[in-house]
C-alpha positions in Angstrom: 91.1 130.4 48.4 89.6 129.7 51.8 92.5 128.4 54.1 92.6 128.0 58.1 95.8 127.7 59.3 95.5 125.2 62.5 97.7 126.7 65.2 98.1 130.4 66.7 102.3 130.0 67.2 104.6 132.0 65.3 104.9 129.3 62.8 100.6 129.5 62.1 101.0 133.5 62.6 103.7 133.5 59.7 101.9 131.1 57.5 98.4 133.1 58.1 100.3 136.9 57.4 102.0 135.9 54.0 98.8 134.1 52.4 96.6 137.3 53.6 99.1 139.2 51.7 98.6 136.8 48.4 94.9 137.6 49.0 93.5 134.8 50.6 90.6 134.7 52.7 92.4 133.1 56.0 91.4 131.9 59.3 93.5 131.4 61.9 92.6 128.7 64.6 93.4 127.6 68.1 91.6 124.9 70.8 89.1 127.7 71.9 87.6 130.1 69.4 88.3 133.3 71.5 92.5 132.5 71.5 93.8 135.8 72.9 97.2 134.9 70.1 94.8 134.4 67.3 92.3 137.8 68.4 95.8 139.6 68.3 96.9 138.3 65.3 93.0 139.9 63.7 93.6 142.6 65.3 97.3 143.7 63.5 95.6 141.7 60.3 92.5 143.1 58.8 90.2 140.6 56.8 91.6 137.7 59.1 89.2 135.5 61.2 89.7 133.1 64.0 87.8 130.4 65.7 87.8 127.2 66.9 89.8 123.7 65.2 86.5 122.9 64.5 84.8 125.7 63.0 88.3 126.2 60.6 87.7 122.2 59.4 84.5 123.5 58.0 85.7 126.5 57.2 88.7 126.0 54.7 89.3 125.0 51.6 93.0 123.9 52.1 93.4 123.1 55.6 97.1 123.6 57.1 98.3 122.0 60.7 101.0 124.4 61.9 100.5 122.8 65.8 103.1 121.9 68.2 103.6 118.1 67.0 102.8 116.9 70.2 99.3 118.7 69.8 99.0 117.2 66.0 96.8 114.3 66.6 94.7 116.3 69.4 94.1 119.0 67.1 92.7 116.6 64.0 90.7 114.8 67.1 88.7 118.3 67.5 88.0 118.1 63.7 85.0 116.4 62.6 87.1 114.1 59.8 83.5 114.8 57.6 84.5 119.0 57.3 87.8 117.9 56.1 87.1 115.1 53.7 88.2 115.4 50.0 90.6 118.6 51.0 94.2 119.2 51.1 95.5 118.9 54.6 98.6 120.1 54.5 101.3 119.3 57.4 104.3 121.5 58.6 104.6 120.0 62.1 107.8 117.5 63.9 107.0 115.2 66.1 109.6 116.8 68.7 109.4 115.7 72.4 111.1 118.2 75.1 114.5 116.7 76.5 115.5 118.2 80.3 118.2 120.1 79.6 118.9 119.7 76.1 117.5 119.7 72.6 114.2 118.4 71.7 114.1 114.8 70.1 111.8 112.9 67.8 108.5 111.4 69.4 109.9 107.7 69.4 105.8 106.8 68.7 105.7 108.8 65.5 109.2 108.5 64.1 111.4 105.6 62.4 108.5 103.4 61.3 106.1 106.0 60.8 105.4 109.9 61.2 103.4 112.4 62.0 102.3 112.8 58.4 101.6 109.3 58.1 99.5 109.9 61.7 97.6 112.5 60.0 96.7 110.9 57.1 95.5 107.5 58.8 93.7 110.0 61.4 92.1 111.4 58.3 91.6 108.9 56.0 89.4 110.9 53.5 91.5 113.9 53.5 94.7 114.3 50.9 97.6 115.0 53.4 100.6 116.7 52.1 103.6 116.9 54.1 106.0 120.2 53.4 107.8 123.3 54.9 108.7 121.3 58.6 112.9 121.2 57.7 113.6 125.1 57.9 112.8 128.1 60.5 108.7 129.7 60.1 110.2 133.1 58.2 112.1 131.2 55.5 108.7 129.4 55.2 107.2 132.3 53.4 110.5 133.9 52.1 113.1 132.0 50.9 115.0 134.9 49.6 115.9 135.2 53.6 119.1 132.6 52.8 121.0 133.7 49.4 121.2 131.6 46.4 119.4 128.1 45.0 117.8 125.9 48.1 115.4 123.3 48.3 111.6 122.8 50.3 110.6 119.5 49.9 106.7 118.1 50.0 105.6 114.3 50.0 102.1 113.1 50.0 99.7 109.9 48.1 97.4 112.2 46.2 99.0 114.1 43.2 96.5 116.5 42.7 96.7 117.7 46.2 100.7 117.7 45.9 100.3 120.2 43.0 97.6 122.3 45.4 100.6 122.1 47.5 103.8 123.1 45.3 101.4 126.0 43.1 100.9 127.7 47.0 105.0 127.2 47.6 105.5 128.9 44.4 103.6 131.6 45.1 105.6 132.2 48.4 108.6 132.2 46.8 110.1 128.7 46.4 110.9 127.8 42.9 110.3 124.3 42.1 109.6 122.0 45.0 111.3 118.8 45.8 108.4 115.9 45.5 109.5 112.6 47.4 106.8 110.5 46.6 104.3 109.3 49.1 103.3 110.5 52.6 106.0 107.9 54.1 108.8 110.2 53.0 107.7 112.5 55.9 109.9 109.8 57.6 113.1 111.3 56.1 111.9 114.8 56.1 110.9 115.0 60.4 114.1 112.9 60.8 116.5 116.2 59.2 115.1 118.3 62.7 117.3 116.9 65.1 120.3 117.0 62.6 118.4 120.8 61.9 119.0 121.9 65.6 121.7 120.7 65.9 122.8 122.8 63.0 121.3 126.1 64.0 123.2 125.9 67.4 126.6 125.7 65.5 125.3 128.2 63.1 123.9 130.9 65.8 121.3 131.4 63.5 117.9 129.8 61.8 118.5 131.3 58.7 119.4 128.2 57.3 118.7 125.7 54.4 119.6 122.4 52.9 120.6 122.3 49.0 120.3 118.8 47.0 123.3 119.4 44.6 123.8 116.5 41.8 
C-alpha cells in the first residue's frame, strides 16, 4: 500500500522503517516538505519519500498521525479534509502537555470527556479514524517480540472495515490478535493508561514494557 506516516520523530521514523521493510511504498511527512529529519531518514532508507502534511494527505492510501499530540489537530488543519476522505486515518498520538519539572500530563481539552482520536475524527469527518499503538514505547510498536511472552495492542474506531485495515497491518508487525474496544470513544481509556505508562517506565528504568488483559 501507499502510506504517509505524518510526523518525522522517532515514533513516525520507526513506523516508516518497519512498513518499508513489509514492502510498502512510504512517505514520511513533516510541516515543510524539505524536513532535514525526514531527508535523513530518505537518505538511510532507499525507496522512502518525504514532503509536506499536505502532499502525504494526497499521497496515501492509509494515512498514519504519529505527531506530538499537541501538534495533532495542527497537522490535520494542513490537510485538505478532501485528500483524506474515505481513507483509514490511523492515530498513535497522547494528548500529553509538558509539566515544569515533572512528567507530562493529559491535555485537560482533549481528555476525560473526549480525546484526541475523537478530535481527529470530528476534524475529519469523512475519514475512518482508527485509534492504536499510543499505550507502549515506538520500538515495541513494530516488534513486540522486544517484551517476552503473550501481550496486548489495543485499537478502537466507528468504521469496521477500517479497524480490520488496522489490526491486518498490526498483524503483519508482529502483534497477534489485537484488542478491539469498540468505537473511537475508547481512545478515552487508551490516552488515559500514559500517565499511569510513565509513571511505570520510571519505576521500571526501562520502556520495554507492556500491559496483558488476563481473564
Amino acid at each position: 500500500m501507499k502510506i504517509s506516516v505524518m510526523g518525522t520523530g522517532m515514533v513516525g521514523q520507526t513506523l516508516g522503517g518497519k512498513l518499508l521493510t513489509l514492502g510498502h511504498d512510504v512517505m514520511l511527512a513533516g510541516r515543510e516538505a524539505d524536513n532535514e529529519a525526514a531527508r535523513r531518514f530518505v537518505e538511510s532508507h532507499p525507496g522512502a519519500r518525504t514532503g509536506d502534511f499536505a502532499t502525504a494527505a494526497r499521497f496515501g492510501e492509509v494515512v498514519i498521525f504519529a505527531v506530538a499530540g499537541q501538534a495533532l489537530l495542527a497537522a490535520a488543519a494542513a490537510c485538505d479534509p478532501a485528500d483524506l476522505a474515505g481513507k483509514v486515518v490511523i492515530d498513535v498520538t497522547n494528548p500529553l502537555q509538558m509539566v515544569p519539572g515533572g512528567l507530562p500530563t493529559l491535555d485537560p481539552a482533549l481528555s476525560n470527556t473526549t480525546s484526541a482520536g475523537e478530535a481527529l475524527q470530528a476534524a475529519l469527518p469523512q475519514s475512518r479514524v482508527v485509534k492504536t499503538l499510543n499505550t507502549m514505547t515506538a520500538r515495541l510498536m513494530v516488534d513486540p517480540a522486544r517484551v517476552p511472552g503473550p501481550h496486548d495492542v489495543f485499537l478502537c474506531g466507528d468504521d469496521a472495515d477500517a479497524k480490520a485495515v488496522v489490526a491486518e497491518l498490526l498483524r503483519s508487525f508482529g502483534w497477534m490478535e489485537p484488542v478491539d474496544l469498540g468505537g473511537i470513544a475508547s481512545a478515552r481509556g487508551m490516552e488515559g493508561l500514559m500517565p499511569f505508562w510513565l509513571r511505570m517506565m520510571q519505576k521500571l528504568g526501562t520502556a520495554d514494557f507492556n500491559y496483558r488483559i488476563a481473564r
